[in-house]
VOPAGU-2260 file (C-alpha; in pm, 1 decimal, decimal comma):
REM VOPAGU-2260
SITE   aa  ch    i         X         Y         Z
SITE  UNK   A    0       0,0       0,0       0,0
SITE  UNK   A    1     113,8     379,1    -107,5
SITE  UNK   A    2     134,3     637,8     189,8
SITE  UNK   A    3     280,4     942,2       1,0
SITE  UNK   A    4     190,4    1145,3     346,3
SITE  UNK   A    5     257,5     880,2     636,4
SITE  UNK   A    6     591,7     993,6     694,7
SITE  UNK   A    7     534,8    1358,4     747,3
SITE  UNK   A    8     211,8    1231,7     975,0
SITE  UNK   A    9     428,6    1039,7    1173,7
SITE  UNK   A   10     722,6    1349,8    1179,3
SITE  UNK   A   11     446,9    1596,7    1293,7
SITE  UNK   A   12     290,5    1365,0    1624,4
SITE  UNK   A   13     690,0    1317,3    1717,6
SITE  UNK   A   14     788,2    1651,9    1652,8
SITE  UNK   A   15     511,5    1763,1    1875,6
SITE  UNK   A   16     635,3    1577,5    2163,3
SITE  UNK   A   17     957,0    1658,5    2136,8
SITE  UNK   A   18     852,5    2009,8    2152,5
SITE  UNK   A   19     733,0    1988,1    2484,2
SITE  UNK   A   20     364,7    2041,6    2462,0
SITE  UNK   A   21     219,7    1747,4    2618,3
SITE  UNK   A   22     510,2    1539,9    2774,8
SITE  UNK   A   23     653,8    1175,1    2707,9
SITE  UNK   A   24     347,7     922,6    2675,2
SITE  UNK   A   25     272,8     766,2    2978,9
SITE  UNK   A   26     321,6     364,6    2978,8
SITE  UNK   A   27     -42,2     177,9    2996,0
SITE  UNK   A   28    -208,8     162,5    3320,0
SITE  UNK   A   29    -473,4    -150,8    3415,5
SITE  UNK   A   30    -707,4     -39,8    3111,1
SITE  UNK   A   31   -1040,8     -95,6    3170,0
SITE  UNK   A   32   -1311,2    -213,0    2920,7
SITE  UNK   A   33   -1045,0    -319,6    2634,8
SITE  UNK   A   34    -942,3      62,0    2620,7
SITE  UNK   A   35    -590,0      35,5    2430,8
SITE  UNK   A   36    -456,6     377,4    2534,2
SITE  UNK   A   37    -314,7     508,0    2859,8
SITE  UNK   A   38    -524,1     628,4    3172,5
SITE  UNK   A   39    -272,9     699,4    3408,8
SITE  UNK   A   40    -316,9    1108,6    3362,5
SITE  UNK   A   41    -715,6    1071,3    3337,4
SITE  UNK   A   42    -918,7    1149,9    3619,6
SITE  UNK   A   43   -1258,7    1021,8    3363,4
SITE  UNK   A   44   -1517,2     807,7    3510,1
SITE  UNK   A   45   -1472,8     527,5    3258,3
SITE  UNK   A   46   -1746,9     361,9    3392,0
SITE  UNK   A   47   -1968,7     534,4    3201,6
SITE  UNK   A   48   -1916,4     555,8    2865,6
SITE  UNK   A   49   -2143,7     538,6    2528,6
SITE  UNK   A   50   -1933,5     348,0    2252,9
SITE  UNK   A   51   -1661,9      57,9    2335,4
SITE  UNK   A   52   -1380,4     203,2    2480,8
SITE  UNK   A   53   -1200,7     -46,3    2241,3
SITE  UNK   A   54   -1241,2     170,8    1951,3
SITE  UNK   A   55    -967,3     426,3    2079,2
SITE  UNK   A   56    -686,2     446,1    1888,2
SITE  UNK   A   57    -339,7     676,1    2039,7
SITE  UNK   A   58    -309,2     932,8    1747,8
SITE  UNK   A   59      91,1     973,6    1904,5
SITE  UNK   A   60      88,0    1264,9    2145,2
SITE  UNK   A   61    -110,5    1296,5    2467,3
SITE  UNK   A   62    -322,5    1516,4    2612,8
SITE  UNK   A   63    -286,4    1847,2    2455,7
SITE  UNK   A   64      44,3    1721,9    2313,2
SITE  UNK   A   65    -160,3    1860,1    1987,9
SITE  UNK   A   66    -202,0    2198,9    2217,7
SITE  UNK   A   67    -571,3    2371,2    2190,1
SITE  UNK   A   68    -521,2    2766,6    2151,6
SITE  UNK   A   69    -700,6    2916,2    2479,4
SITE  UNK   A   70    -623,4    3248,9    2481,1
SITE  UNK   A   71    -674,2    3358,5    2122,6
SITE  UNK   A   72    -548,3    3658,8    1987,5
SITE  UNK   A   73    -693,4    3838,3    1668,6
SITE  UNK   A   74    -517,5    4049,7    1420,6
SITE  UNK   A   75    -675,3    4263,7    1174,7
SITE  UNK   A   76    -742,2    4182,5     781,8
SITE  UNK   A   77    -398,3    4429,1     656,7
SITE  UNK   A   78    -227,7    4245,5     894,5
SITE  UNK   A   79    -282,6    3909,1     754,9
SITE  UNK   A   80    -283,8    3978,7     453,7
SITE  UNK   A   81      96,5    3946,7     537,8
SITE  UNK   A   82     118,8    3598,1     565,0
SITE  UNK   A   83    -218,9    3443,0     403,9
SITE  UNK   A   84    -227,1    3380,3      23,7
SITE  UNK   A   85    -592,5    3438,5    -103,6
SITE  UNK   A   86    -645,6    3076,6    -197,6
SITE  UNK   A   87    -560,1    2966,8     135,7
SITE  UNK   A   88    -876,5    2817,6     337,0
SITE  UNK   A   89   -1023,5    2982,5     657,7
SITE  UNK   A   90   -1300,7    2899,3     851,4
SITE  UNK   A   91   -1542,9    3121,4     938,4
SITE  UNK   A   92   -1786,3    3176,5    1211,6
SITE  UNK   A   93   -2028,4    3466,7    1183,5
SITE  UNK   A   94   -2305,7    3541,1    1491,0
SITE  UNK   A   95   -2510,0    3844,0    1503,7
SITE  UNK   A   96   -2318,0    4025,8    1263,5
SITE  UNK   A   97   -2006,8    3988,9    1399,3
SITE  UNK   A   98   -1790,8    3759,6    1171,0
SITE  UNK   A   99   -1436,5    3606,4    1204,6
SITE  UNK   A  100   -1176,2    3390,1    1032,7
SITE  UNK   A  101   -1006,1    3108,6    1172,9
SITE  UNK   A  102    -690,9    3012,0     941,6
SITE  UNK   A  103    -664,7    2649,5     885,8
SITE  UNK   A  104    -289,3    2705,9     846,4
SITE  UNK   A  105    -278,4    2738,3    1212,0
SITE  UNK   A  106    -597,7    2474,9    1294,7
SITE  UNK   A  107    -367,6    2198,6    1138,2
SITE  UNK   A  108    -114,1    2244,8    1408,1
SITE  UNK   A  109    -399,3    2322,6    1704,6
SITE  UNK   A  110    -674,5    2196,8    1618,4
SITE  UNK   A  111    -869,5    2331,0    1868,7
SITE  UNK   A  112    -968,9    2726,0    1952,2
SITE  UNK   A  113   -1139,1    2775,0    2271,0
SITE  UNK   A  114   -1263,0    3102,8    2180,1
SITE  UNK   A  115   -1562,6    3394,8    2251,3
SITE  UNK   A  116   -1764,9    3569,4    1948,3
SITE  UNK   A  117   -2058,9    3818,5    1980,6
SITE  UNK   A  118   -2058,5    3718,5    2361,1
SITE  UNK   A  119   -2124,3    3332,4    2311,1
SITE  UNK   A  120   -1846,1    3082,0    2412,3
SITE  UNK   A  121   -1754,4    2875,0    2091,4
SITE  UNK   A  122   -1492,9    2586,6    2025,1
SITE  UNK   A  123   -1317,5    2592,4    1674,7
SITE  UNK   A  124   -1229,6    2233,1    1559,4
SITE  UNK   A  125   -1038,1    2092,6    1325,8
SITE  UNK   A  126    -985,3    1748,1    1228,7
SITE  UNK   A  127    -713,0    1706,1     933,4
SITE  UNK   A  128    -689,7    1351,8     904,0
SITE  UNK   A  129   -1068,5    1349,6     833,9
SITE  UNK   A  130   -1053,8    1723,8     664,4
SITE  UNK   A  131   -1368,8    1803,8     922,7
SITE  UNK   A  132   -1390,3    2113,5    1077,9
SITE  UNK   A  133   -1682,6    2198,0    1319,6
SITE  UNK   A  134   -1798,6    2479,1    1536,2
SITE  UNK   A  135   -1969,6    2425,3    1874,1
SITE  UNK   A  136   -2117,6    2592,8    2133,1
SITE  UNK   A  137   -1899,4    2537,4    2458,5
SITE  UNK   A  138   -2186,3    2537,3    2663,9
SITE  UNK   A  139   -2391,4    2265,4    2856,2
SITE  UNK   A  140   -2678,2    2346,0    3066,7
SITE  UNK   A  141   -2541,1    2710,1    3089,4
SITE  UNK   A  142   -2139,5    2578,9    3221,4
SITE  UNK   A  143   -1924,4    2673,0    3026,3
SITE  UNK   A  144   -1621,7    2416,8    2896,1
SITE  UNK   A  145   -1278,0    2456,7    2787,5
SITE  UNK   A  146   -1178,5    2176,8    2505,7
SITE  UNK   A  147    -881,4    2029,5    2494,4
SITE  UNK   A  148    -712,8    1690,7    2313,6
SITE  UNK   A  149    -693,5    1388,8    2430,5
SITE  UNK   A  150    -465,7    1225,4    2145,6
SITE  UNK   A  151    -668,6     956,1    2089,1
SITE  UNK   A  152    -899,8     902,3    1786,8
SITE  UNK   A  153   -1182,2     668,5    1711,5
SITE  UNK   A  154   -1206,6     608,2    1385,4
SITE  UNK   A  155    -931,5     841,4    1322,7
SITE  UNK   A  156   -1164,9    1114,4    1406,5
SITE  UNK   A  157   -1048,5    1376,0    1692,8
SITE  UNK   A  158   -1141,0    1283,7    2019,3
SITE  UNK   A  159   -1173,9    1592,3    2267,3
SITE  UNK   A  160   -1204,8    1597,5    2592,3
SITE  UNK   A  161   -1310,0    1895,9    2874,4
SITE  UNK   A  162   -1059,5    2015,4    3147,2
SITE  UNK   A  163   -1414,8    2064,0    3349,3
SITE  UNK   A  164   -1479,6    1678,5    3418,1
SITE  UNK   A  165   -1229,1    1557,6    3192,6
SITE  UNK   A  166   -1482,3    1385,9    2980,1
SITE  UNK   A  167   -1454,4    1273,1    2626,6
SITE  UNK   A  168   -1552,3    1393,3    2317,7
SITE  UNK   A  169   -1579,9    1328,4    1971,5
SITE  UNK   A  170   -1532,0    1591,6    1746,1
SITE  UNK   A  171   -1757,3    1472,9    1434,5
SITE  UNK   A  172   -2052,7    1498,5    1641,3
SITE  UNK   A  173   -1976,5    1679,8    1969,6
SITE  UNK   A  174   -2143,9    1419,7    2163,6
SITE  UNK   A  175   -1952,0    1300,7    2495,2
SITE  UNK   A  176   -1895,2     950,1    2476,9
SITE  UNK   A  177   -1742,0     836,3    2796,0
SITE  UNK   A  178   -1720,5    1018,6    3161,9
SITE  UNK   A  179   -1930,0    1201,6    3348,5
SITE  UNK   A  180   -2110,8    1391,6    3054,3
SITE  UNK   A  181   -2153,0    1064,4    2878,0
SITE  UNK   A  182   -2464,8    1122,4    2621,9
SITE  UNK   A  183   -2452,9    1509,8    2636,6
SITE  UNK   A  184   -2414,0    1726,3    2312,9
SITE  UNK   A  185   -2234,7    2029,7    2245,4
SITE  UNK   A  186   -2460,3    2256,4    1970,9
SITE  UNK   A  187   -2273,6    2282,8    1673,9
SITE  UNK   A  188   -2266,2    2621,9    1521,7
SITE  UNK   A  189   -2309,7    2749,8    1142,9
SITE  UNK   A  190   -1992,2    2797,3    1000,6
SITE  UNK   A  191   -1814,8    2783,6     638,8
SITE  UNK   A  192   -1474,9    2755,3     456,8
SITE  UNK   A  193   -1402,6    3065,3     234,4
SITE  UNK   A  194   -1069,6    3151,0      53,0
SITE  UNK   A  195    -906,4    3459,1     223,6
SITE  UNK   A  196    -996,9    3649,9     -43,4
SITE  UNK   A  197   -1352,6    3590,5     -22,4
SITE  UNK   A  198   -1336,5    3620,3     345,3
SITE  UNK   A  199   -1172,3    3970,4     289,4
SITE  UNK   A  200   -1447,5    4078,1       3,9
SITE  UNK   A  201   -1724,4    3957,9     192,5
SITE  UNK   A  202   -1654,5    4016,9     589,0
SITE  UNK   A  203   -1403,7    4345,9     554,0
SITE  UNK   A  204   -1459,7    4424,1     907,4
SITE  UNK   A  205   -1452,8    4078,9    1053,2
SITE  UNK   A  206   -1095,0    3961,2    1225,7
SITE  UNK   A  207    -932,2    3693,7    1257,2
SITE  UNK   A  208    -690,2    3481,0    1446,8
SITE  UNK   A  209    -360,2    3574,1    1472,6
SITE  UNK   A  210     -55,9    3365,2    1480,4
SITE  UNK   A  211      71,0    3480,7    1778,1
SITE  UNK   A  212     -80,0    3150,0    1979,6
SITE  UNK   A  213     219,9    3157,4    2200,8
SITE  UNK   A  214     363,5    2818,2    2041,2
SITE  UNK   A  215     674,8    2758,1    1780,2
SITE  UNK   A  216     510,1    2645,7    1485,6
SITE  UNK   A  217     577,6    2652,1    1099,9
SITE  UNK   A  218     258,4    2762,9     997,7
SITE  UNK   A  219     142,5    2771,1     606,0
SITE  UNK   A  220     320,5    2463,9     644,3
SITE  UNK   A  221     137,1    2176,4     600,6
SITE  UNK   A  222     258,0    1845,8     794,5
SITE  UNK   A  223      36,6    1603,6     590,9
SITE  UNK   A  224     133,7    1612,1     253,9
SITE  UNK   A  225     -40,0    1433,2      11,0
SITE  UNK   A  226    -261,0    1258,1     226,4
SITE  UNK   A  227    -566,0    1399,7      71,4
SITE  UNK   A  228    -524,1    1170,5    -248,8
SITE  UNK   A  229    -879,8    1012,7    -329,3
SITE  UNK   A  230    -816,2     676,8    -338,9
SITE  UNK   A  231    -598,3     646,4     -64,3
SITE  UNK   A  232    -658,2     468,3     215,8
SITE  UNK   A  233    -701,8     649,8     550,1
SITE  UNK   A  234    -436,3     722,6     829,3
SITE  UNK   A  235    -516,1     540,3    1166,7
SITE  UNK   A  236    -861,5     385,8    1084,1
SITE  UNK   A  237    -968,3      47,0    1126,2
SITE  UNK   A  238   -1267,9     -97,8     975,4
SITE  UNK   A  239   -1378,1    -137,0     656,1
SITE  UNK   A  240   -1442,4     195,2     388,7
SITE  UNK   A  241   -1778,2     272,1     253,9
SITE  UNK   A  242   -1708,0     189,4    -112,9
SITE  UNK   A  243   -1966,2     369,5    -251,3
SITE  UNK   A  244   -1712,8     656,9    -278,6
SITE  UNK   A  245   -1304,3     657,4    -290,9
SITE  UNK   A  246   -1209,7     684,8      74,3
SITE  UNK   A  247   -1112,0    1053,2      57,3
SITE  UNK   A  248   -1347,7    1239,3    -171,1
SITE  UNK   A  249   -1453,3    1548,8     -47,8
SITE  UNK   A  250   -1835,9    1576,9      24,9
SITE  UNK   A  251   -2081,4    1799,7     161,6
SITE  UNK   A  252   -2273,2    1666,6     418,3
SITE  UNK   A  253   -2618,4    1880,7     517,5
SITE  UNK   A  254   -2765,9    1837,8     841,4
SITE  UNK   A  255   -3118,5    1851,0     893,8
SITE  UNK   A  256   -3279,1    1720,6    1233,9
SITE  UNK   A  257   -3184,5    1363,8    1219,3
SITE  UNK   A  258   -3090,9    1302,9     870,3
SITE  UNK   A  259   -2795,4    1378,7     637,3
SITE  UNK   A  260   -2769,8    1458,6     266,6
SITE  UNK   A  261   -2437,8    1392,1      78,2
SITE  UNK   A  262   -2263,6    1576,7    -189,6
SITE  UNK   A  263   -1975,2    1496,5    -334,0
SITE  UNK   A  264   -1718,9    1727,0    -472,9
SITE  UNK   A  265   -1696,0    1530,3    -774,1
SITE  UNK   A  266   -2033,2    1615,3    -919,4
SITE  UNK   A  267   -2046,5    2015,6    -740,0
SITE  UNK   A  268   -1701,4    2059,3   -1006,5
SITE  UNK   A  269   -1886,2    1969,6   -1290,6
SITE  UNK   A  270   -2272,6    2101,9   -1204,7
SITE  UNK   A  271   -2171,2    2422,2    -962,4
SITE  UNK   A  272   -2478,0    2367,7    -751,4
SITE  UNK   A  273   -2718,7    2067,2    -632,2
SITE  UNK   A  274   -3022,3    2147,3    -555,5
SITE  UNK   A  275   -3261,9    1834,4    -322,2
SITE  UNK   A  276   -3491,4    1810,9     -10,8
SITE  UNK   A  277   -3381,7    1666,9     300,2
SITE  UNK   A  278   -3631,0    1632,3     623,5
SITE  UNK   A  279   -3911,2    1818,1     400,2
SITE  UNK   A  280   -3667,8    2141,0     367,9
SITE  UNK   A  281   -3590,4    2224,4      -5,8
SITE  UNK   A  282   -3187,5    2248,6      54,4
SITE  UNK   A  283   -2917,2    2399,4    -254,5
SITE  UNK   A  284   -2530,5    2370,2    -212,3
SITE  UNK   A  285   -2312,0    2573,8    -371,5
SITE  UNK   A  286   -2018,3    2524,2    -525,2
SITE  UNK   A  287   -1681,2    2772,6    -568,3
SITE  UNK   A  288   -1299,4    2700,7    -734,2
SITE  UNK   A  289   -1027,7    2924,9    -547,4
SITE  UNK   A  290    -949,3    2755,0    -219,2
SITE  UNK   A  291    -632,1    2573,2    -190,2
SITE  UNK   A  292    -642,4    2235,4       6,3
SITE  UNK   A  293    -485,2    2230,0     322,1
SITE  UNK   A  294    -359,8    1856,4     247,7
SITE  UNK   A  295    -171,4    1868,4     -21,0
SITE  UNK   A  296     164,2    2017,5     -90,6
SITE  UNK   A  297     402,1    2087,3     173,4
SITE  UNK   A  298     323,0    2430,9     155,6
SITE  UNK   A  299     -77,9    2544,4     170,0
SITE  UNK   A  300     -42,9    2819,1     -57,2
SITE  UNK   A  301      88,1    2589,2    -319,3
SITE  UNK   A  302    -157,8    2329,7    -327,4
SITE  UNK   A  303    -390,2    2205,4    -537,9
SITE  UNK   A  304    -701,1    2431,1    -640,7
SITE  UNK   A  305   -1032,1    2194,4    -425,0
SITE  UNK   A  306   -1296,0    2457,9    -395,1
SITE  UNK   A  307   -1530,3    2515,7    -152,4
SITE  UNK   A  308   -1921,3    2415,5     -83,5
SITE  UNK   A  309   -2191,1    2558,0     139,9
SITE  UNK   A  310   -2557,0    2460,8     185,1
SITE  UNK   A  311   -2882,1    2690,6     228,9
SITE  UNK   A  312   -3256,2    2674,1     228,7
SITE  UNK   A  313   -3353,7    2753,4     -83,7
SITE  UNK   A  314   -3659,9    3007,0      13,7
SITE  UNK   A  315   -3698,2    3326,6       3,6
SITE  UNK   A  316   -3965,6    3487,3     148,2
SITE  UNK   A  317   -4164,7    3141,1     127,6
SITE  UNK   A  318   -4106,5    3056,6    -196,0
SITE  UNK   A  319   -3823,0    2821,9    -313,0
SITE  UNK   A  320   -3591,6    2910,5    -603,5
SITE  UNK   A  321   -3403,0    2675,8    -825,9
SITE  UNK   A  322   -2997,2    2745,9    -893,2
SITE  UNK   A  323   -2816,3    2660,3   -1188,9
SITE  UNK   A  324   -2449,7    2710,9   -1279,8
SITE  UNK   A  325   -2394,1    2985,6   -1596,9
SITE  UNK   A  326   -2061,8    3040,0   -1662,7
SITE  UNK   A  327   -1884,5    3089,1   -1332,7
SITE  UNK   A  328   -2161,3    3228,0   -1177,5
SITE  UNK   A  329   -2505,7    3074,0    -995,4
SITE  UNK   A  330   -2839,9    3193,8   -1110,7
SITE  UNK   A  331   -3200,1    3162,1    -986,8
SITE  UNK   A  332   -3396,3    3051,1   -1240,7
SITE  UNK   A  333   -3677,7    3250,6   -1132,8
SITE  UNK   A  334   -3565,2    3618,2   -1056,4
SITE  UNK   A  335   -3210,7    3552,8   -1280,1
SITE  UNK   A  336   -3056,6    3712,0    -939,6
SITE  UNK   A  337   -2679,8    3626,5    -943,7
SITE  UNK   A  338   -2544,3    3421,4    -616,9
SITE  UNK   A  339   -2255,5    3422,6    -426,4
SITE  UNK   A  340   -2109,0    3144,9    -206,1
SITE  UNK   A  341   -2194,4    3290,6     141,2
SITE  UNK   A  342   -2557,2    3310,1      26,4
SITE  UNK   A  343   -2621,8    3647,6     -55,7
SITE  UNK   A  344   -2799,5    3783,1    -409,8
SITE  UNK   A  345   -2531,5    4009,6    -545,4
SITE  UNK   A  346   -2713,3    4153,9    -875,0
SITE  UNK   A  347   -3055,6    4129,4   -1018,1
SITE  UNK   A  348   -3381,7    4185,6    -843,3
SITE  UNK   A  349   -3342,6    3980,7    -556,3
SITE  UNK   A  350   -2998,4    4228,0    -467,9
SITE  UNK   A  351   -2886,0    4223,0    -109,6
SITE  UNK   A  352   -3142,7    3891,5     -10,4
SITE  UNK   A  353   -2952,0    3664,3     188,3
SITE  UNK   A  354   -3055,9    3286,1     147,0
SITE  UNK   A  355   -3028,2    3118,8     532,1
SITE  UNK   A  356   -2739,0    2879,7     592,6
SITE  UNK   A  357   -2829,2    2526,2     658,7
SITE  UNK   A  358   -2570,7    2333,3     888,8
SITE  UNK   A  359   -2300,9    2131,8     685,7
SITE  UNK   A  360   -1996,6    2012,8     689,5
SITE  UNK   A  361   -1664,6    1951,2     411,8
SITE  UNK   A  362   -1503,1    1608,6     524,3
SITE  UNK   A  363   -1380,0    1319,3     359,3
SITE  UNK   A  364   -1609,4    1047,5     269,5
SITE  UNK   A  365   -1468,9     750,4     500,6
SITE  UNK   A  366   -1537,1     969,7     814,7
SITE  UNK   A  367   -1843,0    1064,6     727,9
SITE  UNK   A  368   -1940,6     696,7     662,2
SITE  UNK   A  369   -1793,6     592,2    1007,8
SITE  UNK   A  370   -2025,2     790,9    1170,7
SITE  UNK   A  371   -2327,8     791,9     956,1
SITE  UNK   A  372   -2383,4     472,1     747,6
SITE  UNK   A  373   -2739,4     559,8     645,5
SITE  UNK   A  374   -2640,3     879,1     500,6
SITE  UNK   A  375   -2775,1     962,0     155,7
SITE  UNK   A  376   -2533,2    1041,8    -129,4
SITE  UNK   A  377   -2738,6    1309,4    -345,3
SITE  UNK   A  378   -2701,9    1154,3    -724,2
């Protein structure tokens, strides 16, 4: 089997420990339940717990050897412009009004931002080995929680835990799924993946996270190169691969209630825009070239041109529209109002209407399988 990017995967878990984030990894206590990783720094009840605590994995540092940015510090756009290429990916949060981007050149080497925005306590996660990044709401039943990570995965996904009650988490769903918290769920938070540029043309007063996180790290450098290659098979998973995709397509999943829609980048390249119903809501996703993977060539700015995706109900003031793709731009078919990727008409009659976001995610297929067998791939 190929690994073009297993070596730099394994260089960036040692080179994390040796610099001195998280401390040697602690020899195996008495594990309890068929749990394969370490418990001699846990204070968790695992006693309770909601999967097998067989299906954690050691990702190669401990706890917060990956180290979770707690006191972020923000910058403004002219200053990052210094060191951000406009194809390069951020992920950004916007609540009432209030809008700011989180660089995934410096969520690779975090992946975690315990942050504040418009006064609500929010946790910024990143997964790169299953390209999912997901915004949460830090609070359950009004206390707050700081995130940390444990650096352990189940099926290769993140698994977070809080410094609160030192419970765990898994980052795909922000469900806690063994200690004390066992069965509670974080509320995950709209959020998208722009290019810089189209962060700075459409947000030019919103901030964004500086690179100041009081850590050494190379950022706009990317530690897993190549490991975003389709067919490949994934790093640290066991089990088999949904083969109704390659392993590591890119998809947009929608969230709705209880189910989940599927798009894969594959078919948004060639159409620009899909439009379907999922739990009775008439859903669109939209489709942009100009963002640079974060996976791919050593360095970000360099790689390979992926795109973007984001999903919104399709109705506007009760009545749903229907997109198409002309040229590089995406139309309604029934005003002819031109689109733009955060959901706002830009020209025509419909001109400053703003389409609501629907919760979704960019990940790579095998994780979202993991998780969600019974989701539907939109053909």
């Amino acid at each position: 089997m190929r690994w073009p990017g297993l070596v730099a995967l394994l260089g960036v878990c040692l080179s994390v420990v040796v610099a001195g984030c998280g401390g040697e990894q602690s020899p195996r206590s008495s594990a309890p339940g068929g749990l394969r990783v370490s418990t001699s720094e846990w204070k968790t009840d695992f006693s309770r717990h909601g999967v097998p605590l067989s299906e954690f994995t050691s990702g190669g540092p401990g706890r917060d050897g990956i180290p979770p940015i707690d006191k972020p510090k923000l910058v403004s756009q002219d200053s990052a412009e210094k060191w951000l290429d406009d194809r390069e990916p951020v992920l950004v949060v916007e609540l009432d009004g209030e809008a700011r981007a989180y660089p995934v050149q410096i969520l690779t080497w975090h992946e975690i931002v315990n942050d504040d925005l418009a006064g609500r306590p929010i946790a910024v996660t990143f997964c790169p080995l299953c390209n999912s990044s997901v915004v949460f709401d830090r609070r359950i039943d009004g206390r707050e929680l700081t995130l940390g990570t444990t650096g352990n995965l189940r099926r290769s996904d993140l698994v977070m835990w809080d410094r609160q009650t030192e419970s765990w988490w898994q980052q795909f769903s922000g469900e806690a799924i063994v200690g004390q918290l066992t069965g509670e769920r974080l509320a995950a938070l709209a959020s998208q993946t722009l290019s810089w540029k189209d962060y700075r043309d459409r947000y030019p007063t919103g901030d964004v996270l500086s690179r100041e996180t009081g850590f050494s790290r190379d950022y706009g450098r990317n530690p897993y190169e190549n490991y975003d290659t389709p067919d490949q098979e994934p790093f640290l998973f066991e089990g088999e691969t949904d083969e109704r995709l390659p392993p590591k397509e890119r998809v947009t999943a929608v969230f709705v209630g209880d189910e989940a829609g599927v798009v894969p980048f594959s078919r948004l390249r060639r159409q620009g825009v899909a439009s379907f119903e999922i739990a009775g809501r008439p859903v669109v996703v939209m489709f942009k070239a100009g963002v640079a993977s974060a996976l791919d060539d050593a360095e970000i700015a360099q790689s390979e041109d992926v795109g973007t995706s984001a999903a919104f109900d399709r109705r506007i003031d009760g009545k749903s529209l229907d997109f198409e793709r002309r040229g590089v731009h995406t139309i309604d078919r029934q005003t002819g109002s031109r689109w733009d990727i955060t959901g706002r008409a830009t020209h025509g009659p419909l001109r400053g209407k703003r389409l609501t976001a629907v919760r979704h995610d960019q990940q790579f297929w095998f994780a979202l399988a993991a998780f969600l067998p019974e989701a539907r791939i939109v053909r």
